[in-house]
MDTraj code that builds the backbone (N, CA, C; nanometers):
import mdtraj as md
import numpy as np

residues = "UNK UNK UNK UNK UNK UNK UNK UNK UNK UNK UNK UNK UNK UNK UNK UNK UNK UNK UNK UNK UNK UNK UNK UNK UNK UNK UNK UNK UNK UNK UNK UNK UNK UNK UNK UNK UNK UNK UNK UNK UNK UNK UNK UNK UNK UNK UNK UNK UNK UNK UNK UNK UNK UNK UNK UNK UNK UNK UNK UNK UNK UNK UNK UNK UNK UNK UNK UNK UNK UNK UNK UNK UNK UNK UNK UNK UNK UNK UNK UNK UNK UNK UNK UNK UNK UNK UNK UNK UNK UNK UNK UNK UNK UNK UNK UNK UNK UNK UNK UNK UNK UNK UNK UNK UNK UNK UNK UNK UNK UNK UNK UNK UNK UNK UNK UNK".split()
xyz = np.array([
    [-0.1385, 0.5539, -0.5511],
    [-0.0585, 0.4393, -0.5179],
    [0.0647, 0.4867, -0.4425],
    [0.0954, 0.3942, -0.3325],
    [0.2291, 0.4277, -0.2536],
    [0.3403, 0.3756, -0.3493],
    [0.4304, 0.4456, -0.3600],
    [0.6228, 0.4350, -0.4239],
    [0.6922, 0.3860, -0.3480],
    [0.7881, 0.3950, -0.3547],
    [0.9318, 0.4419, -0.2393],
    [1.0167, 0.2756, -0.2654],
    [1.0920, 0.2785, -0.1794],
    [1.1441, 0.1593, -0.1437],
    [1.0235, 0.0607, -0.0521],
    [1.0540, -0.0370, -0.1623],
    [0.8928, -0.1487, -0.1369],
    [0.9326, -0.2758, -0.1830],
    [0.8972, -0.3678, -0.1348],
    [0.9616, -0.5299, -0.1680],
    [0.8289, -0.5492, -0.3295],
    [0.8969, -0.6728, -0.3604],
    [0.7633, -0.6762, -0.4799],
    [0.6410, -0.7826, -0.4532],
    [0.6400, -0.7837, -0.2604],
    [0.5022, -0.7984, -0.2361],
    [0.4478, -0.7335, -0.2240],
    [0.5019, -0.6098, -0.1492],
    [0.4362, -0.4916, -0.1000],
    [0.3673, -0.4199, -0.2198],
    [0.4397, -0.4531, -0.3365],
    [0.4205, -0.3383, -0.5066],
    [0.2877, -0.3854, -0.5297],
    [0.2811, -0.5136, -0.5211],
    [0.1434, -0.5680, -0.5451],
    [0.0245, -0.5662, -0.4905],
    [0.0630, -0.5441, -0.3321],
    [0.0007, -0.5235, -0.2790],
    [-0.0920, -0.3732, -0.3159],
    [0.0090, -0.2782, -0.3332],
    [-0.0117, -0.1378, -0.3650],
    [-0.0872, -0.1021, -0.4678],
    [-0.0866, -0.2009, -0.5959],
    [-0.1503, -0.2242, -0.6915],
    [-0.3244, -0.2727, -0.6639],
    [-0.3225, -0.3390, -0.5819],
    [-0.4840, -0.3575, -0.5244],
    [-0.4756, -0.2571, -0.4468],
    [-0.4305, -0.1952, -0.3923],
    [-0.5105, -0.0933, -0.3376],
    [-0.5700, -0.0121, -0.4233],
    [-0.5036, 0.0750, -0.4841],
    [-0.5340, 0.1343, -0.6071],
    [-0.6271, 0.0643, -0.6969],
    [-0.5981, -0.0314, -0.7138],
    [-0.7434, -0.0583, -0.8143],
    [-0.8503, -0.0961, -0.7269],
    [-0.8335, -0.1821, -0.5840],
    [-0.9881, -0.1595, -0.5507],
    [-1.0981, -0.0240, -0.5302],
    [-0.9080, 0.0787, -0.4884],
    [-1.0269, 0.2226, -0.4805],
    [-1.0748, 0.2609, -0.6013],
    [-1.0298, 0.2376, -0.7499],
    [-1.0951, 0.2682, -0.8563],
    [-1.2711, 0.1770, -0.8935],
    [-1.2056, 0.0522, -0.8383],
    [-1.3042, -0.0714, -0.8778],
    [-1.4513, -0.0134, -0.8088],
    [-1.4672, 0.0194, -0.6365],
    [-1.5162, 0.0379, -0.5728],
    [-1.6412, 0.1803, -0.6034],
    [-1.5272, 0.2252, -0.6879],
    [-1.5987, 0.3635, -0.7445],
    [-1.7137, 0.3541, -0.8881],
    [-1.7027, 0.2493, -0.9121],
    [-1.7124, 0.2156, -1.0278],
    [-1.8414, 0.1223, -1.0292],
    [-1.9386, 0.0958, -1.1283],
    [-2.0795, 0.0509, -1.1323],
    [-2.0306, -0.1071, -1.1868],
    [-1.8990, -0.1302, -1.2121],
    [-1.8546, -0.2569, -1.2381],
    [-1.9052, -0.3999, -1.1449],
    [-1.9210, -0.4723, -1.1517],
    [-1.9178, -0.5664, -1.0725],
    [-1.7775, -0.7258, -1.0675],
    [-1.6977, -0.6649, -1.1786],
    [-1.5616, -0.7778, -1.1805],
    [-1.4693, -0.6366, -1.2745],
    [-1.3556, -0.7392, -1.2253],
    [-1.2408, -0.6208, -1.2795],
    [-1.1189, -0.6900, -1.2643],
    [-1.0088, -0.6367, -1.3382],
    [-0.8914, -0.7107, -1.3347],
    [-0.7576, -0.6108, -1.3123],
    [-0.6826, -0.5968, -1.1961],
    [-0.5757, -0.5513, -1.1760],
    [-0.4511, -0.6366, -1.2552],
    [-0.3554, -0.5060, -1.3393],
    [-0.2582, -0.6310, -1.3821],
    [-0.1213, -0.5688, -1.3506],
    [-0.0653, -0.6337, -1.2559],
    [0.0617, -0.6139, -1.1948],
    [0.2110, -0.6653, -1.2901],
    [0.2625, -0.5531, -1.3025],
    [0.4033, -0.5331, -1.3605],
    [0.4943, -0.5497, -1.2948],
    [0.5662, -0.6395, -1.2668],
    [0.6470, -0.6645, -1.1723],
    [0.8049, -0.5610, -1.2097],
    [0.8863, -0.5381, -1.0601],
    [1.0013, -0.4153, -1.1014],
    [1.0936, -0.4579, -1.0649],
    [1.1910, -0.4827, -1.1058],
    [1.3582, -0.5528, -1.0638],
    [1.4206, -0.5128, -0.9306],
    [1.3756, -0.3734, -0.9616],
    [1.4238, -0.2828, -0.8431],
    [1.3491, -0.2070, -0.7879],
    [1.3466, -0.1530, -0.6129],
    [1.4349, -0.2544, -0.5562],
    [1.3643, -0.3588, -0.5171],
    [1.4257, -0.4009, -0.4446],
    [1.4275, -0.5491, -0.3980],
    [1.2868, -0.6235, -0.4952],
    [1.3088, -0.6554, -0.5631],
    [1.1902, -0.7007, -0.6706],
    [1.2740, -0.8348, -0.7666],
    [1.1574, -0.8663, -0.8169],
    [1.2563, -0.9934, -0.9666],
    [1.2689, -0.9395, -1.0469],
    [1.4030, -0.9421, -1.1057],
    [1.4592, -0.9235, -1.2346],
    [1.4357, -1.0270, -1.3264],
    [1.3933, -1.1582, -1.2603],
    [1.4184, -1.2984, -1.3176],
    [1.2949, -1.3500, -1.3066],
    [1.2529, -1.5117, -1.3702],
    [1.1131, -1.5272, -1.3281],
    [1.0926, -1.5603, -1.1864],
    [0.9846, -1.5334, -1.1297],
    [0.9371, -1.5849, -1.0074],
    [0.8051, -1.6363, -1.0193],
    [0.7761, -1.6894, -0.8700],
    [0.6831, -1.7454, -0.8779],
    [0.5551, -1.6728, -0.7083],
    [0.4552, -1.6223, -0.7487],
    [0.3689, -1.5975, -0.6680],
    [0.2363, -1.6399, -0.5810],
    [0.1595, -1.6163, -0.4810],
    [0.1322, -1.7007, -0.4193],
    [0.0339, -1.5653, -0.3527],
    [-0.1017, -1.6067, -0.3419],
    [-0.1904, -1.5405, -0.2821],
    [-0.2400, -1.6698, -0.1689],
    [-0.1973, -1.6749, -0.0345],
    [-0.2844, -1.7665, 0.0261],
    [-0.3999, -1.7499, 0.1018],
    [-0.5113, -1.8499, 0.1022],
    [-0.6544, -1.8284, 0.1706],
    [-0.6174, -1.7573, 0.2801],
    [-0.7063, -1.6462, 0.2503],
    [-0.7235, -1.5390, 0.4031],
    [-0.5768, -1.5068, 0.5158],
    [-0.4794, -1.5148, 0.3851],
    [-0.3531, -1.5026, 0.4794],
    [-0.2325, -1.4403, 0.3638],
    [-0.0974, -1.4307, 0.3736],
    [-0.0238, -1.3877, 0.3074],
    [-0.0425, -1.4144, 0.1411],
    [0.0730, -1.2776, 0.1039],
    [0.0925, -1.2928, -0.0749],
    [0.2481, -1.3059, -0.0508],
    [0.2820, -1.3802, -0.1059],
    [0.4197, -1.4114, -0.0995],
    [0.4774, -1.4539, -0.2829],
    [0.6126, -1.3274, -0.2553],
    [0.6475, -1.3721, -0.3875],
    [0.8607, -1.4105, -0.3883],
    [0.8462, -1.4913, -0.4612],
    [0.9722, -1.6002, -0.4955],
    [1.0498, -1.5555, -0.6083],
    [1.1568, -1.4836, -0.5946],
    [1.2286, -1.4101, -0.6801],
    [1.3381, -1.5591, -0.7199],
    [1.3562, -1.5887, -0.7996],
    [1.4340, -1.7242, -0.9052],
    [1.6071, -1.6710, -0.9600],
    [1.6092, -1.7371, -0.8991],
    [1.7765, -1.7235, -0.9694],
    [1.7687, -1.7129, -1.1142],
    [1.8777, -1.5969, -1.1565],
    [1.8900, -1.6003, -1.3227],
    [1.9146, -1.7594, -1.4138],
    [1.9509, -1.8538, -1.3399],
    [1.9865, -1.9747, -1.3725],
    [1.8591, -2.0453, -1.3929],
    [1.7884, -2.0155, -1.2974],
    [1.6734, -2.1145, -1.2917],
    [1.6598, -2.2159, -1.1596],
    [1.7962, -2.1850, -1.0947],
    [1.8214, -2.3079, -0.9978],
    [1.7820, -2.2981, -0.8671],
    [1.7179, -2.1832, -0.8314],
    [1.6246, -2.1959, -0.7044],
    [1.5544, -2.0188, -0.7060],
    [1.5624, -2.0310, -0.5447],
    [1.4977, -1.8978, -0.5117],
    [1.6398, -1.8244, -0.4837],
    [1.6547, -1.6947, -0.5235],
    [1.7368, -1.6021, -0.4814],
    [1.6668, -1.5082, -0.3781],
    [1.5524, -1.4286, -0.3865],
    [1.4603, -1.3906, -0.2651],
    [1.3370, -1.4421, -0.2704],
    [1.2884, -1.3831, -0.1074],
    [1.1262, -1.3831, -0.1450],
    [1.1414, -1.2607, -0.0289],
    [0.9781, -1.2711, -0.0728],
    [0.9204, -1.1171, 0.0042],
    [0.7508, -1.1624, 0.0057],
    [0.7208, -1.1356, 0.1516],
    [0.5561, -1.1355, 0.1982],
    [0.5063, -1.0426, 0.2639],
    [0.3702, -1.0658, 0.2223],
    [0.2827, -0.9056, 0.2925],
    [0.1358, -0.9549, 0.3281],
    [0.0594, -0.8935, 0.3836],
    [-0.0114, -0.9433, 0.4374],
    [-0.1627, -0.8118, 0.4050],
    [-0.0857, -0.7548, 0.3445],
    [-0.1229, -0.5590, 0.3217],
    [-0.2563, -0.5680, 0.2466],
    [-0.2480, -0.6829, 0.1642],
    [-0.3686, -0.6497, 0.0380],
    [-0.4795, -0.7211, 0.1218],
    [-0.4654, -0.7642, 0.2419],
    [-0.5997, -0.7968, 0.2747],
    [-0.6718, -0.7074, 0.3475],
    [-0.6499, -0.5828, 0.3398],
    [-0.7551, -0.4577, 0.4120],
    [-0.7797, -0.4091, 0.2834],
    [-0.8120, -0.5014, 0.1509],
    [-0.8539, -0.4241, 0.0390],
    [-0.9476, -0.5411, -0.0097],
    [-0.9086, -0.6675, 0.0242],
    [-0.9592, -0.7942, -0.0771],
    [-0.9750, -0.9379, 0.0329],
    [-1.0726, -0.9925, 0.0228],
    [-1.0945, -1.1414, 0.1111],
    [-0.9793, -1.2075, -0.0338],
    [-0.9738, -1.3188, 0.0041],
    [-0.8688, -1.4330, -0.0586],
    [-0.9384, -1.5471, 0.0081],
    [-1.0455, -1.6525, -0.0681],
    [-1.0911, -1.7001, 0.0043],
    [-1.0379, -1.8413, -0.0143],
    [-0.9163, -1.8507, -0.1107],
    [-0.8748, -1.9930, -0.1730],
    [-0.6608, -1.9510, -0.2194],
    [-0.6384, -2.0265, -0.2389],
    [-0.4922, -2.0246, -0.2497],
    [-0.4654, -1.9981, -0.4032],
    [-0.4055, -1.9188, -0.4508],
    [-0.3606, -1.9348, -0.5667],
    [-0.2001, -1.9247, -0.5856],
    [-0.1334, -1.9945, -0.6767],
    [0.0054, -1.9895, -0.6997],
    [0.0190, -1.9805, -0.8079],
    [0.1336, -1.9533, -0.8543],
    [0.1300, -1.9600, -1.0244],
    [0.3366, -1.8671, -1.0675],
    [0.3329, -1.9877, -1.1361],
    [0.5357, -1.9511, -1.1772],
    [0.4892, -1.8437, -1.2828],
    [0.6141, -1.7337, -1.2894],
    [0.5746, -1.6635, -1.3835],
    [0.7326, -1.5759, -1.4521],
    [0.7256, -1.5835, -1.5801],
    [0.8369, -1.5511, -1.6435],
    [0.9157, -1.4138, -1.5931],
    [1.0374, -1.3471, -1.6538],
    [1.1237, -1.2542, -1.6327],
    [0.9781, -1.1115, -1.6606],
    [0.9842, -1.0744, -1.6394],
    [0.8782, -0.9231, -1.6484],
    [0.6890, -0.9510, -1.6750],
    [0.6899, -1.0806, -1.6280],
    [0.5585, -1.0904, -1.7141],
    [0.4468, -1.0764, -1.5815],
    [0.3543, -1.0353, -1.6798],
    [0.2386, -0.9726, -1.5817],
    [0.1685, -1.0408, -1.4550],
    [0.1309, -0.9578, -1.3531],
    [0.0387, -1.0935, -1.2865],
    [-0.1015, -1.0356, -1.3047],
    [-0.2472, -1.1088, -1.3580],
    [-0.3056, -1.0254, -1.3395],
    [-0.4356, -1.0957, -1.2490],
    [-0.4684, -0.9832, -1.1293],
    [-0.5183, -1.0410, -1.0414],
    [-0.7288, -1.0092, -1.0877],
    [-0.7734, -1.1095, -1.0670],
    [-0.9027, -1.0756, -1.1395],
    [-1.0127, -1.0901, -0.9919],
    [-1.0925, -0.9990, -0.9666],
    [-1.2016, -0.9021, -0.8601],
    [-1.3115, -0.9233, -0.9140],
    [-1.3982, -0.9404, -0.7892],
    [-1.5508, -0.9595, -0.8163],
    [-1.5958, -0.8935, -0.6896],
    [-1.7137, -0.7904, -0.6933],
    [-1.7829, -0.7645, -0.5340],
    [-1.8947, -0.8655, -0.5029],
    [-1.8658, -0.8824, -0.3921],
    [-2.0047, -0.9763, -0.3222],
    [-2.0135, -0.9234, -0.2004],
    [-2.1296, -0.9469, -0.1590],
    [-2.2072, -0.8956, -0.0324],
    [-2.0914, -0.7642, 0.0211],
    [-2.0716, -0.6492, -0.0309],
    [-2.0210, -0.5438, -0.0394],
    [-1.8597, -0.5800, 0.0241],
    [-1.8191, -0.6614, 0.0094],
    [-1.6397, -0.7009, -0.0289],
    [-1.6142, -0.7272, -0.1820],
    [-1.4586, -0.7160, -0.1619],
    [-1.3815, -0.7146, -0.3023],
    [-1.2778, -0.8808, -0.3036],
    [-1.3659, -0.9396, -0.3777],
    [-1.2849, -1.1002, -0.4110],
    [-1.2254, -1.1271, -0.4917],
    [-1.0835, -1.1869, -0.4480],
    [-0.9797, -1.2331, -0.5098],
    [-1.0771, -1.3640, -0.6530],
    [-1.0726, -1.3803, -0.7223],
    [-1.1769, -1.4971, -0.8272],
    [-1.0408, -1.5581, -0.8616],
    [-0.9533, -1.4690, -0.8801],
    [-0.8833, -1.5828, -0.9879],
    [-0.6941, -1.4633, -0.9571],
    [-0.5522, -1.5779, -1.0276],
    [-0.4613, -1.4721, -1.0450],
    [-0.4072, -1.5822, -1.1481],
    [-0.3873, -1.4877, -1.2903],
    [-0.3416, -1.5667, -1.3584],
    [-0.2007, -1.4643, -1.4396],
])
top = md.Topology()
chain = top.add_chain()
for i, resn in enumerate(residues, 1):
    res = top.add_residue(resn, chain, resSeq=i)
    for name in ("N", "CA", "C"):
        top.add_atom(name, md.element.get_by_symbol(name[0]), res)
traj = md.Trajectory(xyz[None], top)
């Protein structure tokens, strides 16, 4: 997995990479990456809310400690040379809590099924 200074789309992104190259290796046919989100840097400390869209960006919504809007966001476009996204998923999600993105292979690609 790539480190460094990385937004916390990019982290996620980085996170499918890594697990599709494990998934890929593997006699599995579904699998579940589960992303830990990191305050720092540029990441949520607070809850946010994330967003895988059909065959196009992951975009994530860093929330004010208040609750009262967005303080950042950050998009990437990265995890799709690892995974089709063939439907939109969104989903609000608390101060540190997991995202976990769930994989299926079909006709030798790696599909987004579900992010809960």
């Amino acid at each position: 997995m790539l480190t460094g200074c990385s937004d916390g789309a990019t982290r996620i992104a980085y996170d499918i990479e890594s697990g599709v190259a494990a998934f890929r290796r593997s006699e599995a046919k579904t699998t579940s990456i589960r992303h830990i989100p990191e305050a720092r840097p540029d990441g949520c400390a607070d809850a946010y809310t994330v967003q895988f869209s059909a065959s196009s960006a992951l975009v994530i919504w860093c929330k004010k400690p208040d609750g009262s809007g967005v303080q950042s966001s950050h998009t990437t476009t990265y995890h799709l040379r690892f995974v089709d996204v063939p439907q939109t998923f969104k989903l609000d999600k608390g101060a540190g809590e997991p995202t976990i993105i769930d994989l299926a292979k079909e006709n030798g690609r790696v599909v987004v099924t579900a992010v809960r």
